[in-house]
C-alpha positions in Angstrom: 96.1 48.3 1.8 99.4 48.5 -0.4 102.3 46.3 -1.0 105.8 47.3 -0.2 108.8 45.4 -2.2 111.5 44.8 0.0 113.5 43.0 -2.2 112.8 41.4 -6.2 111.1 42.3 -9.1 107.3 42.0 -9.4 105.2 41.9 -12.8 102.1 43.5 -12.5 99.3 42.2 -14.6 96.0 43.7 -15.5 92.6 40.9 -16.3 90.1 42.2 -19.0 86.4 40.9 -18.3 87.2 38.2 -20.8 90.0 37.0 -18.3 93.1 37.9 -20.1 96.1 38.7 -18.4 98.2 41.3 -19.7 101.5 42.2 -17.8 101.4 45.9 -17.3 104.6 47.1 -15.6 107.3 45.7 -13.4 108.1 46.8 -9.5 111.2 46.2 -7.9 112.9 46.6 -4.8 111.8 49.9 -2.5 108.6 50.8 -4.9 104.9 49.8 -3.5 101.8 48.8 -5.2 98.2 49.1 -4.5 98.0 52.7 -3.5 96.0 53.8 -6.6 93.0 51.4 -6.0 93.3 52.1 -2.0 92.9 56.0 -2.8 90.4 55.4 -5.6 88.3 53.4 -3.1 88.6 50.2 -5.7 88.8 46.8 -5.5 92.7 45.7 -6.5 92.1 45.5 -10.6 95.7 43.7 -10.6 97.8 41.2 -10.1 101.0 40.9 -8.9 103.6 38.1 -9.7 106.5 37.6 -8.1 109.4 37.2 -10.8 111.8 35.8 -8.5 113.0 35.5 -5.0 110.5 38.3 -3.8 109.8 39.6 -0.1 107.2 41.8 0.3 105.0 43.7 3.2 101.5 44.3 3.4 100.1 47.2 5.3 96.5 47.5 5.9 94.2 50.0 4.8 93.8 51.6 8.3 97.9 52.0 9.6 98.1 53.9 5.7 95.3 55.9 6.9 96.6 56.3 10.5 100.0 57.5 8.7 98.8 59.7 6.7 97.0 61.3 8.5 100.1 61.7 10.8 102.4 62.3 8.3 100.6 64.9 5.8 104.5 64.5 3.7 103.2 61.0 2.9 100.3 62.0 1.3 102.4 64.2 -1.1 105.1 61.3 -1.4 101.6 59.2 -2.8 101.0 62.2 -4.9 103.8 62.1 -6.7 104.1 58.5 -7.8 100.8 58.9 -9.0 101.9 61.7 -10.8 104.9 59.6 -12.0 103.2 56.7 -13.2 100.9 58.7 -14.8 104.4 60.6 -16.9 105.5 57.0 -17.4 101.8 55.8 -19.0 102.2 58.8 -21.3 105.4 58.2 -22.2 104.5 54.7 -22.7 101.6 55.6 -25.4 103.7 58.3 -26.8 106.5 55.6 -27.8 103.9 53.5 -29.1 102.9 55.8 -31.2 106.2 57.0 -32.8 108.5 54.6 -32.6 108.7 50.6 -34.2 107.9 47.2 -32.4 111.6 46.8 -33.0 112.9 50.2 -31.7 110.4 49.4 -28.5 111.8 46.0 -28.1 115.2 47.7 -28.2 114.5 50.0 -25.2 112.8 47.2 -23.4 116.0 45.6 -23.6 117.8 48.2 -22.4 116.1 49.0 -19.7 116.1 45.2 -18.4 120.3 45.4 -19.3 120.5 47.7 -16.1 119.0 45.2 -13.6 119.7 41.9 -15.0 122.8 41.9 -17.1 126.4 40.9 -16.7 129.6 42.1 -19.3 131.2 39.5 -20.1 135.0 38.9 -20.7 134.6 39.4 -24.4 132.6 43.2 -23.8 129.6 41.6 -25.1 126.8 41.5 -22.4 124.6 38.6 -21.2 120.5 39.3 -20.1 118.8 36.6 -18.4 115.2 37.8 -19.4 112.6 38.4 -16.6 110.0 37.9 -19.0 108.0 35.4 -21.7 107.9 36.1 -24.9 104.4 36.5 -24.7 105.1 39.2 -21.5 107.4 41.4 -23.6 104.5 41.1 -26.2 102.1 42.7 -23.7 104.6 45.3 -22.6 105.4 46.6 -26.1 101.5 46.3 -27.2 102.3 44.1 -29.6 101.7 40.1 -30.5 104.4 37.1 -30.1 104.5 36.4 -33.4 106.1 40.4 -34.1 108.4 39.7 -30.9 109.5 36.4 -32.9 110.5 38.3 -36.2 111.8 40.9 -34.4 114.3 38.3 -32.6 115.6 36.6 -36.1 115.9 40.6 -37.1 118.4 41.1 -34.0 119.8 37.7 -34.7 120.1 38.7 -38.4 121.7 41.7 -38.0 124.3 41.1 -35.3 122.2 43.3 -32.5 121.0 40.3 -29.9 121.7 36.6 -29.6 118.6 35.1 -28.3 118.8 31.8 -27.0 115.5 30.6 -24.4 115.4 33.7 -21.7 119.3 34.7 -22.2 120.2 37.4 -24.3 123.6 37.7 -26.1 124.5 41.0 -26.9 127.9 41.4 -28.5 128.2 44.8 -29.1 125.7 47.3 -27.2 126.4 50.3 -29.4 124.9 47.9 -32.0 121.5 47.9 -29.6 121.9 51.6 -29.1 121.9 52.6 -32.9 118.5 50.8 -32.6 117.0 53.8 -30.6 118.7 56.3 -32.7 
C-alpha cells in the first residue's frame, strides 16, 4: 500500500545488506510514500521515521488499485512524482558533484529555514534542527566528522551559531553568499 502524511515531517531511511541506515529524504505534510515499491511490485526497501508529532494513513494495496483503476488521473498524478523524485535524485547527485560539503550543508540549511525557523527580534533567525548530525551527514553524502568542521567554519566565520539541534543564524545574507 502507500502512506499518506497528514500532518509532520517523516525521514526516510534506506538499510544496506550490512544493516546501515542511511536517511534518504524527508516527507512532510500532504506527500505519500510507498508508491514506488507498490508499482515496482517490491517489498518496502525503506524506513520511515516519524520526526515529530506525525499522523499518517495507510491505504492498502487493493483500494490504490481499485482507485486507479477508477480514476485513470491518479495514475498520472503517481507518474509524476515519480518523475519528480527522480529530477530531485538528479539534482541531488549533480550538487554532489559540483558543489562543496560546506556549500551543501548551506542549502541543507536553507531549505530546513523554510519549515522550521523563526526571525527573531534581532533579524537573525533561529532553526531547531530536524536532524542528527550523523542524518545531515547521510543527506549531504558525507561523514560527521566533515559536518563537525564544517560547523566551527560557520561558527568561525559569523555564518551559523550551532548550539545542540538549534541553529543561530544572525545574518542570512551571510548563509546566502555561501551558495553563491
Amino acid at each position: 500500500g502507500v502512506f499518506s502524511i497528514l500532518g509532520g515531517a517523516v525521514a526516510v531511511r534506506k538499510t544496506d545488506r550490512q544493516g546501515h541506515a542511511v536517511l534518504v529524504r524527508m516527507r512532510y505534510e500532504g506527500e505519500t510514500m510507498g508508491y514506488r515499491d507498490l508499482f515496482s511490485g517490491e517489498r518496502f526497501t525503506t524506513s520511515a521515521e516519524a520526526l515529530e508529532p506525525t499522523r499518517v494513513c495507510f491505504i492498502e494495496k487493493g483500494s490504490v488499485r481499485a482507485l486507479l483503476d477508477r480514476n485513470p488521473a491518479l495514475g498520472l498524478s503517481f507518474l509524476k512524482r515519480l518523475a519528480g523524485d527522480l529530477q530531485i535524485a538528479e539534482d541531488q547527485m549533480l550538487m554532489s558533484a559540483v558543489f562543496t560539503t560546506r556549500t551543501r550543508m548551506a542549502h541543507l540549511l536553507l531549505a530546513l529555514k523554510e519549515r522550521y525557523a523563526a526571525a527573531q527580534d534581532d533579524g537573525s533567525l533561529t532553526l531547531r534542527l530536524p536532524l542528527s548530525r550523523q542524518d545531515i551527514a547521510d543527506m549531504l553524502g558525507s561523514r560527521p566528522e566533515t559536518i563537525a568542521r564544517i560547523i566551527q567554519a560557520f561558527e568561525r566565520d559569523g555564518v551559523a551559531r550551532f548550539s545542540g539541534r538549534n541553529v543561530v543564524i544572525p545574518d542570512l545574507d551571510l548563509l546566502l553568499d555561501e551558495i553563491e
